[in-house]
N, C-alpha and C positions, 0 to 999 in steps of 0.2 A: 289287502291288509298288510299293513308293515310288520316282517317281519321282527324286528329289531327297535330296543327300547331309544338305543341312540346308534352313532356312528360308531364307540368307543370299542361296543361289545366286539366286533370283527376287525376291529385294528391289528396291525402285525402283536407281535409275543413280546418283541424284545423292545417296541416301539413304544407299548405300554409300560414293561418296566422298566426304559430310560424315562418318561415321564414320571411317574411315579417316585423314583426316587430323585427326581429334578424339585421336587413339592415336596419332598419329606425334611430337608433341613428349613426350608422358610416356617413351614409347618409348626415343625420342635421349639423355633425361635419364639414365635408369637407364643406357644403355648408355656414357654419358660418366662417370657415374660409375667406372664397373670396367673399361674398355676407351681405355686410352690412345687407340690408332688412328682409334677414331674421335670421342676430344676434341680430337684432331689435325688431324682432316677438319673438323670442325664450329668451326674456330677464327677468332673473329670473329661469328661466324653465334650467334644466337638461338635455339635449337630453338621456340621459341612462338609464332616469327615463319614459321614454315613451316608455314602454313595453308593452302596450295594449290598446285597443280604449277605455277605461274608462280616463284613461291620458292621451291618445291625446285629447281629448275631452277639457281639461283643456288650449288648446294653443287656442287663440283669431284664428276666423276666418278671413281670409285677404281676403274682398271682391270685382272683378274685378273693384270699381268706386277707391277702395283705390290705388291701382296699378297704375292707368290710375292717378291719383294723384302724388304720389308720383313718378311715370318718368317725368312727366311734371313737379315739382317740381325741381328733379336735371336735367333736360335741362335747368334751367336758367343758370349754370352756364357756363362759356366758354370754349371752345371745349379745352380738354387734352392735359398736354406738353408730358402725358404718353400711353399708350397703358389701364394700371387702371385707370388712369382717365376719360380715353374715357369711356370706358366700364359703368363704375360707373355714366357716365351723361348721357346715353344711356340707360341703361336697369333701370336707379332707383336703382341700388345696386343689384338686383337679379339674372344675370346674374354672372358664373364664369368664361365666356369666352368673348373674344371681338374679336378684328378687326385682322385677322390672323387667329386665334384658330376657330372661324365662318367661315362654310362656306358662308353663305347666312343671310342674315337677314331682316326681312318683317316687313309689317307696318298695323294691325287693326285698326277698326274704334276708332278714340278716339285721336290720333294713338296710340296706344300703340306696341312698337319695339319687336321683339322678334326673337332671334337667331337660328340658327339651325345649330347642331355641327357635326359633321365628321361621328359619328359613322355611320353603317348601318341602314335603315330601323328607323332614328331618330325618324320619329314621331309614330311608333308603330305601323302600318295598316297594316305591312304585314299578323299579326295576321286575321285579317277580312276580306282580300282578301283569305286567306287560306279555311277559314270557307267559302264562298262563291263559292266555286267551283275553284278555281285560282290556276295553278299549273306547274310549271317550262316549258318552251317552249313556251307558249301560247303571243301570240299578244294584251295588253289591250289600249283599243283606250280611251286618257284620256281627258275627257271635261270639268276638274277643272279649274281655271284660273290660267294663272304661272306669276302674276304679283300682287305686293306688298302684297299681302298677302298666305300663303304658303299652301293652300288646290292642288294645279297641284301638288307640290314638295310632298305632304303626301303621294300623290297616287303613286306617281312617285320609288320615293325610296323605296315604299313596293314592287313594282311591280317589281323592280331588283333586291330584296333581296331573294325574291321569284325566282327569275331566268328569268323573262318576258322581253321582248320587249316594248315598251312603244310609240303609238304614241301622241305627244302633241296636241291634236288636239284644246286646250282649248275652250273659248267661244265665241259665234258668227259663222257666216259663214256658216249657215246651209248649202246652197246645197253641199258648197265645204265637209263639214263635211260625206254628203252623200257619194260625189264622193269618196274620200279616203274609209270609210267601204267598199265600192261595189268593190276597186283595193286590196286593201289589207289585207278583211277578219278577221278582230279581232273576238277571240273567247270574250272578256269582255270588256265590258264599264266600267270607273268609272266616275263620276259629278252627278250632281241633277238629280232627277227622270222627272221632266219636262222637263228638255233640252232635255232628251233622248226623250221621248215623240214628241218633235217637229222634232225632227230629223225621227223619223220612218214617222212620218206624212206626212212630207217632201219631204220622201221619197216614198210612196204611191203617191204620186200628181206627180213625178219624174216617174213614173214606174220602180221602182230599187227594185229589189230584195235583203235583206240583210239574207242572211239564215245562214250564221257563227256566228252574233249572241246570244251567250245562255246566257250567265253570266251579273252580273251590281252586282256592290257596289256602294251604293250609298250613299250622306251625304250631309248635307247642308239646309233640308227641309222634312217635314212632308212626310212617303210613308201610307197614308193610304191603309186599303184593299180593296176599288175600284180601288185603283192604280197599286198594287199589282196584283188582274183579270185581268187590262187591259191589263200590261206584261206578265202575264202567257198566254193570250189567245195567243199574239208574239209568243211565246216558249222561252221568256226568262223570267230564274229565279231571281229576282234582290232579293237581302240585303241591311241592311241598319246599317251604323256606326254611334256611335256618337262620337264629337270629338270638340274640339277646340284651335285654336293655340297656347293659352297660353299651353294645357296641351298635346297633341297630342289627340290618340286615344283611347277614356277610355273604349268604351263599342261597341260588337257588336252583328249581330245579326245571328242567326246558323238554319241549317235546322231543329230544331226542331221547330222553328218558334213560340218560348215564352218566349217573354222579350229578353232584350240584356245582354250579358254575360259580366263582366269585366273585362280589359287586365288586365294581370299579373303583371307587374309593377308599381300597384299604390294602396292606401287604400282610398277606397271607401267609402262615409258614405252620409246618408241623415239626414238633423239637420231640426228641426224647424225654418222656415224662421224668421230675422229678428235676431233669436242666434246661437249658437254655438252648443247647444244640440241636440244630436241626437231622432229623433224618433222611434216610436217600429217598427218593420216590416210589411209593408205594409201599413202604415200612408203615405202622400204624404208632402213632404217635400224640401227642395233646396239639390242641389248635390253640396257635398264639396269632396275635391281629393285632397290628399297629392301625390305628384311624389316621385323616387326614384332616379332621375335621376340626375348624379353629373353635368351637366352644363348648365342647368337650372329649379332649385331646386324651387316648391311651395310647402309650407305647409297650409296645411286648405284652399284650396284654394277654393270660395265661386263661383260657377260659375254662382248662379246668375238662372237658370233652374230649375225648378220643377220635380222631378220621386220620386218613391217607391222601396223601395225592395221587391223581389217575394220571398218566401217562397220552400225554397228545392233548389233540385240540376237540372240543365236541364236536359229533357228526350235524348236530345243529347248529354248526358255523360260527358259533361264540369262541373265541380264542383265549380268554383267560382261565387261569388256574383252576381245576376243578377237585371236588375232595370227593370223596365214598358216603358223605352222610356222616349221622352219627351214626358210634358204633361202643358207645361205654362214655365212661367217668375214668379221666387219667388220677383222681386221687387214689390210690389205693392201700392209705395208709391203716395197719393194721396193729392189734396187740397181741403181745407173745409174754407169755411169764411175766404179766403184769407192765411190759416194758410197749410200748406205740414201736412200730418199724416203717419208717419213710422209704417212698422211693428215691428221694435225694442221701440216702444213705445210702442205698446200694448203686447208684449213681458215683460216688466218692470211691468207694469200691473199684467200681469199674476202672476208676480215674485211675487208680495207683496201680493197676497192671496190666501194662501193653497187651493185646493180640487176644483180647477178649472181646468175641460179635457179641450176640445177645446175651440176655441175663433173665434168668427168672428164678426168684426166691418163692419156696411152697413152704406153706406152714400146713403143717399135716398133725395126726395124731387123734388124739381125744382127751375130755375136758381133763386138766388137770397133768396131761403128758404131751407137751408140744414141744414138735419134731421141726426146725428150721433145716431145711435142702437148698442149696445156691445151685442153680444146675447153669451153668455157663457152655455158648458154645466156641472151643478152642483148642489149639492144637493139643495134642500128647503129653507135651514138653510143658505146659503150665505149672509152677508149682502150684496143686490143690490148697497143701499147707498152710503154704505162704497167704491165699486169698480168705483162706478160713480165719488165719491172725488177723487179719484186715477187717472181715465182716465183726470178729469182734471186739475188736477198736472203735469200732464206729458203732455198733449196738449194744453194745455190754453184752451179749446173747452167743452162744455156741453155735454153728451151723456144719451140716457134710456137704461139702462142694463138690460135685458131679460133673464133670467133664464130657462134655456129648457133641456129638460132631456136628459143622457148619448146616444151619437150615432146618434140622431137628426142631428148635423151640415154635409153639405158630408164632406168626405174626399178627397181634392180636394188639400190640400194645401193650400189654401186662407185662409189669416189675416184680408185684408182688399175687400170688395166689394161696385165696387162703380155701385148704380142701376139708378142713377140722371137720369132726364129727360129733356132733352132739345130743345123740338120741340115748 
């Protein structure tokens, strides 16, 4: 059985990201061509001048509220006497395809719209049903949902690209969901690891035996390793992808069972929540992703999720970048005495004085008496003062800034913790 979905996954490290960044300026070009938004993001900036993550580094991050902004911005205007016109008051300018050139086109919460184009295996999974066990002939019973938003269609078009059968079985309908397994033997499930769960359960209180299935890709929600035991004890071996609509499938997870590995088609980076800059390896940080894909192009795109990068190559011979998983929501914007506290405030903070490693603002207290703390880790010699004038420049709000020594803070990702008490 092939190990491996292509040749690409075991290519050398660095081999991969000189290609990679050889296709990211043609890439930008086509996509500034037909995609305002992002001639909008890329304004000033060179795309042939972003030849390596120290440069891309330098393009503002586009974070999933601004998006969800800027399509509702151009929906106000009224529906196109064109085919670009449509497109352009539909997608917010980022899309290079519309009504035709789409096949399908879905709606996230927010809504935010998002097309999905002709090609094969569009949103990237066939890559992570591969690693999963998934392999040309096999029956995958799929229990994503095939409506307004495009998690059934991900699993769906890997699983054909791949060579599979596909029943739709989507969500809801448990016993009937049983009855189909028990007639028509799927070797994999793909949907949430709990559906599946209720469905075996289901089917235990059913008296039905399902012994065909072995395999599960799964995405959409946490698979901890009690979850993991409970389907191994089944005999099935489940994985888990991560993915989201804007971006498809960025990362998955392989029998070597450490960390999730990163698809091929996209540059990967974890930044300090709140900016743009990336952190060292194995800091936990927001997952940003540039695509490569010419019909619907994001640059820096901020998804807004918390992971790490793992250090080395996986023992399952895939060489590219791998992260920890999800591990949180990098938004952590919170209110204090009536006022919102951004982590790109206390990011600006940090800006203005050298020789401060980490940073974490606690909002503490109880209702009605809140306690802002900057606990920063830095030498001796900081002025506290000076950084607490600062935090209130930038927040209107008081804080006591706590000086603590390198390594003290976790590493967790977190800017802002709110501990408030409210009973």
């Amino acid at each position: 059985m092939q190990a491996y979905y292509d040749a690409r996954e075991t290519q050398p490290a660095d081999e991969r990201e000189r290609l990679l960044f050889q296709r990211l300026p043609a890439a930008l070009e086509r996509a500034r061509a037909r995609a305002p938004a992002i001639a909008r993001q890329l304004q000033g900036i060179d795309p042939a001048a972003l030849d390596s993550r120290q440069a891309l580094a330098r393009v503002p991050v586009l974070r999933k509220s601004e998006l969800l902004q800027l399509q509702h911005a151009a929906r106000i205007a009224p529906p196109g006497a064109t085919a670009d016109a449509e497109r352009l008051r539909v997608f917010g300018g980022f899309s290079t395809i519309g009504w035709g050139e789409a096949r399908r086109v879905y709606a996230s919460p927010g809504p935010i719209y998002e097309p999905e184009g002709p090609r094969p295996d569009y949103w990237g999974f066939a890559r992570a049903l591969h690693a999963a066990g998934v392999r040309s002939g096999m029956l995958v019973h799929n229990c994503f949902s095939y409506h307004f938003t495009p998690a059934g269609s991900m699993m769906e078009t890997a699983a054909h690209a791949l060579g599979c059968t596909v029943f739709p079985g989507g969500v809801g309908q448990t016993e009937q969901q049983v009855r189909a397994m028990a007639d028509l033997a799927p070797h994999a499930y793909t949907g949430t690891p709990s559906f599946l769960r209720i469905i075996l359960e289901k089917a235990d209180e059913m008296g039905v035996a399902l012994p065909s299935l072995r395999l599960a890709l799964f995405s959409g929600e946490a698979y901890p390793p009690s979850l993991q035991a409970w389907f191994r004890h089944r005999g099935i071996q489940g994985f888990q992808a991560y993915g989201s609509a804007d971006l498809g499938m960025v990362a998955f997870e392989t029998p070597a069972r450490e960390g999730l590995v990163a698809n091929e088609d996209l540059i990967l980076e974890i930044v300090r929540p709140g900016t743009g800059q990336p952190v060292p390896e194995g800091e936990v940080g927001e997952l940003v992703v540039t695509t490569l894909h010419a019909d619907y192009p994001l640059l820096r795109f901020g998804t807004g999720d918390l992971s790490a990068l793992m250090p080395g190559a996986s023992p399952c011979g895939r060489t590219n970048l791998r992260i920890r998983g999800w591990l949180g929501r990098a938004d952590q914007t919170t209110k204090v005495r009536g006022m919102f506290v951004h982590p790109e405030q206390i990011a600006r903070v940090l800006d203005r004085h050298a020789g401060i490693g980490r940073a974490r603002l606690v909002v503490s207290g109880e209702a009605g008496h809140d306690v802002m703390t900057l606990r920063v880790e830095a030498d001796a010699a900081l002025d506290a003062g000076a950084v607490a004038a600062t935090v209130r420049e930038q927040t209107k709000l008081r804080a006591v800034v706590e000086i603590v020594a390198a390594g003290s803070l976790p590493n967790d990702g977190k800017v802002i913790e709110d501990v408030r008490r409210y009973d």
